[in-house]
C-alpha positions in Angstrom: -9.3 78.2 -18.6 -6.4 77.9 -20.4 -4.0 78.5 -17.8 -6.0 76.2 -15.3 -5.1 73.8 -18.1 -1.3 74.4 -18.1 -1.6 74.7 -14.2 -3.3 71.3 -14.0 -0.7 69.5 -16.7 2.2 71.1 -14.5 1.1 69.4 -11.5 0.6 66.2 -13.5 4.3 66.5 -15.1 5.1 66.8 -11.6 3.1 63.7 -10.3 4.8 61.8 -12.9 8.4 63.1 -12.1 7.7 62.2 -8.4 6.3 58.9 -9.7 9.4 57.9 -11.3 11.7 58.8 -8.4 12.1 55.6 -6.7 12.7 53.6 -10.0 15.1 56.6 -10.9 16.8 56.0 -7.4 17.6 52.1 -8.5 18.8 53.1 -11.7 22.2 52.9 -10.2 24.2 49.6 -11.8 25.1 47.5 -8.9 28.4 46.9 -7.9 31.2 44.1 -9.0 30.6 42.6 -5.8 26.6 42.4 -6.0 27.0 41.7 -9.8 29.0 38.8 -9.4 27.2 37.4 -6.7 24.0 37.1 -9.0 25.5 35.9 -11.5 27.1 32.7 -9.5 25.1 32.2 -7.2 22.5 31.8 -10.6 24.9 29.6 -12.4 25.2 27.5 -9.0 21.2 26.8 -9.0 21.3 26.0 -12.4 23.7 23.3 -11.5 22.2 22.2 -8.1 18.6 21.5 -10.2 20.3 19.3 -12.8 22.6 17.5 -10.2 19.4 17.2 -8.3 17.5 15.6 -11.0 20.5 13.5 -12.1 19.7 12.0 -8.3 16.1 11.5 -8.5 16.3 9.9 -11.8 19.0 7.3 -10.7 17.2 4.0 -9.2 20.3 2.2 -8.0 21.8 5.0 -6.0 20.8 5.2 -2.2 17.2 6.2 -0.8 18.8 9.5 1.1 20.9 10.8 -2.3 17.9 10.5 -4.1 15.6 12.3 -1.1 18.3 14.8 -0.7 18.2 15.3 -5.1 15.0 16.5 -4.6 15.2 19.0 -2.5 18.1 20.2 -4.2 15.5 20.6 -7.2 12.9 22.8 -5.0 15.0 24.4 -2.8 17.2 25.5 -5.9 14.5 26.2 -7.7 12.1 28.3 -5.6 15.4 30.3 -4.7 16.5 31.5 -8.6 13.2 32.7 -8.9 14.2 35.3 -6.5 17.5 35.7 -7.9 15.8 36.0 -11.4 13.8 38.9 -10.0 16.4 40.7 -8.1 18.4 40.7 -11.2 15.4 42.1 -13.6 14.9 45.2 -10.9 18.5 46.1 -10.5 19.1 45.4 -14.1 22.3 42.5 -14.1 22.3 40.0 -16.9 21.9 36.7 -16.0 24.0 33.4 -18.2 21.8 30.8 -19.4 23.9 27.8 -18.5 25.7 26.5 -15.8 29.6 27.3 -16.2 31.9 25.0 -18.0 33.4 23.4 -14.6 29.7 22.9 -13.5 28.7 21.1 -16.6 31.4 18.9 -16.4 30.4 17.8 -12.7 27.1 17.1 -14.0 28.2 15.0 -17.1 30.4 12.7 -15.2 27.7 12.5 -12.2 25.0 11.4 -15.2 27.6 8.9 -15.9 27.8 7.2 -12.7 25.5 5.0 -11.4 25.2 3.2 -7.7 27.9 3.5 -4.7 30.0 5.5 -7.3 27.4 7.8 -7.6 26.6 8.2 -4.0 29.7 8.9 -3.3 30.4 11.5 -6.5 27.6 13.3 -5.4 28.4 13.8 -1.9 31.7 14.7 -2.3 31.4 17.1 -5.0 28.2 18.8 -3.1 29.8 19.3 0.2 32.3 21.0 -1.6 30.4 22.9 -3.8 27.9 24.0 -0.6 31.0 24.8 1.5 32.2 27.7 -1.2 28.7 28.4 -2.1 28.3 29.6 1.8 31.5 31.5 1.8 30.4 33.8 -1.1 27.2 33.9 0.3 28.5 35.2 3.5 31.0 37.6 1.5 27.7 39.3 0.0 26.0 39.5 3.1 29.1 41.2 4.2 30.5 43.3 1.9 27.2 43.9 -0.8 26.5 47.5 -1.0 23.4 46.7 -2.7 19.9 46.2 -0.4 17.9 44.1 -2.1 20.8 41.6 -3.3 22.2 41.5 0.4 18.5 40.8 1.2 18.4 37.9 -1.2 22.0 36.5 0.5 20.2 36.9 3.7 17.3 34.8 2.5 19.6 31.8 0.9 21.5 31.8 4.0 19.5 29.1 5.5 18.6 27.7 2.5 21.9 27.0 1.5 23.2 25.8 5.2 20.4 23.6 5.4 20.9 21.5 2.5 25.2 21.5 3.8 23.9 20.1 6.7 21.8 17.5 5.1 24.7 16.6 2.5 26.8 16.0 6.0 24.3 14.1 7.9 23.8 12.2 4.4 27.7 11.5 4.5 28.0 10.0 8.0 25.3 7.3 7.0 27.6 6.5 4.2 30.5 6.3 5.6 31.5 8.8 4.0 33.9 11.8 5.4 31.5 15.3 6.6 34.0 17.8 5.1 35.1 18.8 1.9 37.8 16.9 0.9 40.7 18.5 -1.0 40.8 17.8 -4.9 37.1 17.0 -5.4 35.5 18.8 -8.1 32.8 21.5 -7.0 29.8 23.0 -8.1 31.7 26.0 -8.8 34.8 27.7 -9.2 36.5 28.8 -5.5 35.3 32.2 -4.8 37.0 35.7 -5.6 35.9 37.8 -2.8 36.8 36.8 0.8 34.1 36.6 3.4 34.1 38.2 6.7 31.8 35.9 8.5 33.0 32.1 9.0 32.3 29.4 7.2 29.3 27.2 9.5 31.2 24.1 11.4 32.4 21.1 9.8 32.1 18.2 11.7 
């Protein structure tokens, strides 16, 4: 009996080992690159939501700005759920805030109103999607991690989507479809370069 008893709690200490080999596996921290790209690509939904709402919230601004504000909010929103998750499982802190830059964006947006705000906001987005894309593409491309490369793959469309709505959205302003050098972004330019190209800029 009493070494069926050993026998049976050495098969269980080895059900448990085997158990806790795939969580084991993932202990591995990330790399810069993967780190990084969490962490900005966190901060830049974090901004998107708020500029979003700024939109939605303004009643003097055009019909399309504030339509496009909204899906800003979901979009952005649905999407840093899944960067929230990634994060927890591969164990990368997340900030709580948009970055310094970003605030600013959205401070001065909240302080425009009307044809100044339409144009603020498209501006500043187009540029801020445009380098968004380009670190997105870097991660798909050079991320070593699978399940953050996955989560780049899945905000690809996501994020081109919403650029090509900010340029459609331009062109019924008036407004020019490409960033335009000098406008403030949603984030800082990117410190990794991409391999694939940027989509086109009409």
């Amino acid at each position: 009996m009493k070494r069926s008893a050993l026998t049976r709690l050495g098969m269980l200490a080895g059900l448990t080992t085997i158990a806790l080999l795939p969580a084991t596996a993932h202990a591995a921290a990330p790399s810069e690159q993967d780190t990084q790209y969490l962490r900005t690509i966190h901060q830049v939904n974090l901004a998107a939501v708020e500029i979003g709402q700024s939109a939605q919230g303004k009643q003097d601004v055009d019909q399309g700005v504030r339509d496009l504000g909204g899906e800003m909010v979901s979009n952005h929103t649905q999407l840093d759920e899944e960067v929230t998750r990634v994060a927890g499982e591969v164990n990368v802190s997340l900030p709580d805030a948009p970055d310094q830059e970003q605030q600013d964006l959205v401070d001065r947006l909240n302080g425009l109103d009307g044809g100044e705000f339409d144009t603020a906001f498209v501006e500043s987005q187009l540029m801020g999607y445009a380098q968004v894309i380009e670190v997105n593409n870097a991660e798909i491309a050079q991320g070593t991690d699978e399940q953050v490369v996955d989560l780049a793959q899945e905000a690809d469309p996501v994020l081109n989507d919403l650029y090509t709505s900010l340029q459609q959205l331009a062109a019924s302003l008036g407004l020019p479809t490409s960033p335009s050098p000098g406008v403030s972004p949603t984030l800082p330019a990117p410190t990794v370069s991409p391999s694939t190209p940027l989509p086109a800029q009409s």
